[in-house]
Structure formats: C-alpha cells, structure tokens
C-alpha positions in Angstrom: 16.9 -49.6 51.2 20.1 -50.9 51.7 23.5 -48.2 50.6 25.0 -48.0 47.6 28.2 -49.4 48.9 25.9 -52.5 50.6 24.4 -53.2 47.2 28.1 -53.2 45.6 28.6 -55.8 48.5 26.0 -58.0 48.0 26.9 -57.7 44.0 30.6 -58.4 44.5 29.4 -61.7 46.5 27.4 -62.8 43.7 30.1 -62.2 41.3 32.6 -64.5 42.8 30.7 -67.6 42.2 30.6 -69.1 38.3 27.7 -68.7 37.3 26.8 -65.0 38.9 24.7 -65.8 41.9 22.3 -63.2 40.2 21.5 -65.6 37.5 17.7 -67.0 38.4 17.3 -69.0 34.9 19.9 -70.0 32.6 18.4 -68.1 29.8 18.4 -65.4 31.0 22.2 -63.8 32.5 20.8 -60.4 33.0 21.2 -58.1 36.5 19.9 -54.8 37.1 21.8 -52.6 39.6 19.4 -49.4 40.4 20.9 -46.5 41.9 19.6 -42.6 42.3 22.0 -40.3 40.5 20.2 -36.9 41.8 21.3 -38.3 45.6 24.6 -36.9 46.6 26.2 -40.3 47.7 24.6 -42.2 44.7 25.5 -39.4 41.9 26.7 -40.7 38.5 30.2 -39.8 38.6 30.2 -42.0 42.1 28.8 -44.6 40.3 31.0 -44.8 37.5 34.1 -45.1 40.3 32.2 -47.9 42.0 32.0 -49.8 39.9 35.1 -49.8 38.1 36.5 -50.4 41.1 34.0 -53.4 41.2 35.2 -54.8 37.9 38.8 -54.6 39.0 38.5 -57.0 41.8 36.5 -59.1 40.0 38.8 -59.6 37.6 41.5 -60.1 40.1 39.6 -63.1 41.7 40.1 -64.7 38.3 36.3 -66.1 38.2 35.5 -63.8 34.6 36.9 -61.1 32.6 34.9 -58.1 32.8 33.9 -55.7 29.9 32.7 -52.3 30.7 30.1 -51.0 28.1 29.3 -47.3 28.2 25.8 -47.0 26.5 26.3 -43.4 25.2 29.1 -44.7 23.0 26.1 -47.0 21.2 23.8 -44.5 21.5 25.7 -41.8 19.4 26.7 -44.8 17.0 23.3 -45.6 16.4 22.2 -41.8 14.9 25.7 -41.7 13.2 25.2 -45.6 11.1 21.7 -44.5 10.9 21.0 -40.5 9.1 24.1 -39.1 11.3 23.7 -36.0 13.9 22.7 -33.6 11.3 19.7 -34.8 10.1 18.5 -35.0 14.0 19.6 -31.1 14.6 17.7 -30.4 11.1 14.1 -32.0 12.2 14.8 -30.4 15.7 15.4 -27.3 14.3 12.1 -27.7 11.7 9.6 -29.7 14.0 11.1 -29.1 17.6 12.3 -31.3 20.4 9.8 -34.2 20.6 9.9 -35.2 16.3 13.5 -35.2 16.9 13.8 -37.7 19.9 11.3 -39.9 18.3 13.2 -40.1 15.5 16.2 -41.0 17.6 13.8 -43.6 19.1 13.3 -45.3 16.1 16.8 -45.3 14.9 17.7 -47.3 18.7 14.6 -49.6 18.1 13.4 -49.8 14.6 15.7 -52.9 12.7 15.2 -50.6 9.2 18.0 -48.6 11.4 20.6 -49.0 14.0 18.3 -50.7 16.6 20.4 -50.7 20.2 19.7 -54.6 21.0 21.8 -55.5 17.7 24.8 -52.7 18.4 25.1 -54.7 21.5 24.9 -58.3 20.3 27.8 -57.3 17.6 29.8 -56.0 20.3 29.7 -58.8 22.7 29.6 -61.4 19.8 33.6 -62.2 20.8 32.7 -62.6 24.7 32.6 -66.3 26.0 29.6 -66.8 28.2 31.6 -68.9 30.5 34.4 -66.4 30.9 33.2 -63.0 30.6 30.5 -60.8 32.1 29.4 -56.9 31.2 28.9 -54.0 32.8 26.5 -51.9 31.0 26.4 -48.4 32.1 25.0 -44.7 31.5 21.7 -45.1 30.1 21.2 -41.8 31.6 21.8 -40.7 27.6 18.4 -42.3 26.9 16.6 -39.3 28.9 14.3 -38.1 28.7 12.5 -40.6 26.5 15.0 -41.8 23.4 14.5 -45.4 24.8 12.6 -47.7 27.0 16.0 -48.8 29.0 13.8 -51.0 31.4 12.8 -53.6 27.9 16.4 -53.5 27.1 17.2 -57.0 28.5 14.0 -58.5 27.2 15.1 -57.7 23.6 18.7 -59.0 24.6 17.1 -62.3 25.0 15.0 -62.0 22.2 18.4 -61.6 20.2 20.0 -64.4 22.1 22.9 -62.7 24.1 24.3 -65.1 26.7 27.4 -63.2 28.1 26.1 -62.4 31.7 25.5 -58.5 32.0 24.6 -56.5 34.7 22.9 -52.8 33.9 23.3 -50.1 36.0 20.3 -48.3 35.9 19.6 -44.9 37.0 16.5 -44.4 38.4 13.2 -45.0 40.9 11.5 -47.8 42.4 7.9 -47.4 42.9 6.5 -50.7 42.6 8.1 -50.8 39.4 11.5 -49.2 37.6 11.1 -45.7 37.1 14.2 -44.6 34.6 15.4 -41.2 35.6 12.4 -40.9 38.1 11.0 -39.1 34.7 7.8 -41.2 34.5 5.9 -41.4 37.8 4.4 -44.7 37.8 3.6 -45.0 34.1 6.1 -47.0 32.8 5.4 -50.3 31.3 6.7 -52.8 33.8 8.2 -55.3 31.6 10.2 -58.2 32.6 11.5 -58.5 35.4 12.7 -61.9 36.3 16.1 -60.4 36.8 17.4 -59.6 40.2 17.2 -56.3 40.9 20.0 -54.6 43.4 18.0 -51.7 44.6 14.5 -52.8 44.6 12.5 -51.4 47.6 10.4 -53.4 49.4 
C-alpha cells in the first residue's frame, strides 16, 4: 500500500483539477481517504496535521475553497437537538452500554430525530458545488458502533449533496472497509463507486 504522505500526493493531484480528479460520475462528488490511526505514522493526530496542511495549499492554488468538517461536532449535536446527553447517561446507567449506543444510533439515523445525513446537508447548504469542496474528518467518534460511517455517502446522495467531499476514514481494508478495524469482515459493503485512497489491492 502506498504511504500516507503518497496517498496525500496522489489526493493533492487530484485536487488541483476542477472538477476533483476523484470524481468517477457527476452525481456522485464523494472521496474516501482510508488511513490506520493505531499505526504510528498514520495516528489520528498525524492525520488531522495532514490534512490541514492539505487544505491550505489547496486553497492557495485558487481551484476551490475548502471547508473542514469535524464529525464529532455533528455527532454531539445530534444527541443534544435530539433527548440531550443526559438522557443517554440515564439509559446507560439503567440498561448498560449497548441500549445506550443504539439509542445514539437512532438519533444519527432515524429522521423522527437528528439523523447525521441532514446535519450535514444544513451545514453545507451555503457551499457552491463549483467552488467549494469538504473535508470530513474524525468519524472515529462513531466507535464502536453509533454509526455505519462506510453508508454515509450513499445517504448524502440520497439527500442530494453536491459540494464535493472527501472522508477521511479511519480504518481496514479487507476486501471491503473495515471502520476502526472493529468488524473483521462483517461489515456491509455498501457503495463503493467512490475512489478510495487506501484501498489494498
């Protein structure tokens, strides 16, 4: 697999062309950028440098604007708009762990709620699909199993989001995305007509 800093490379080249070189249909503007956060040279905090440093040059080469989305921040504002932190800590504390991700589950998916897919589309409403592009990063907050991070982009065109975005995913490849290397091999696939920056062959 190629390095961390290779795959930046080979992002960065497809970044300075409008549209994103990553783009294989017009529907769908989507990247995924894998990296392993438990390897030393890949570790989140690494990452998070990387790739601000990324979105600095790209913006400096005056092709798009770049946005840099932190997940947790929608993940936290999704239990808060939804029954808030306390009721979480109350069903953990009554029915353990597990009831009290699910529940967190359902307030990121289920539309009676705060589903993730719609936090997103109301933040990037104000982006021009022309001019800007998105760097979604640390999912890690989804882990163990508070979402299914590898469907995220398939419900992003289901809700009709434009603005290219490329998602830094931590994880595995083994024939399929692995989030977290959590899930040895049982993950749904799910679509994956993106490019994928990381993908083992």
């Amino acid at each position: 697999m190629l390095s961390l800093d290779q795959r930046i490379a080979e992002l960065e080249k497809d970044l300075s062309v409008s549209p994103p070189g990553f783009i294989l249909t017009s529907d769908l503007p989507f990247a995924i950028f894998r990296y392993n956060p438990w390897q030393e040279d890949e570790g989140e905090w690494t990452v998070r440098k990387d790739i601000r440093k990324l979105a600095t040059r790209v913006e400096k080469n005056g092709v798009r604007a770049v946005t840099m989305l932190p997940l947790s921040e929608l993940y936290w504002k999704s239990i808060d708009e939804s029954e808030g932190m306390e009721a979480v800590e109350s069903l953990e504390r009554s029915q353990g762990f597990d009831a009290a991700e699910d529940q967190v589950h359902a307030y990121l998916s289920d539309d009676d709620w705060r589903p993730l897919p719609q936090l997103i589309k109301d933040r990037l409403g104000a982006l021009d699909p022309q001019n800007d592009l998105v760097f979604m990063y640390r999912a890690g907050v989804f882990a163990p199993g508070a979402y299914r991070v590898s469907a995220l982009l398939e419900q992003l065109l289901r809700h009709r989001v434009r603005v290219p975005i490329v998602l830094f995913y931590p994880g595995a490849w083994s024939g399929s995305l692995n989030f977290m290397g959590l899930h040895h091999g049982t993950e749904p696939l799910g679509s994956y007509r993106v490019k994928i920056y990381g993908r083992d062959e």
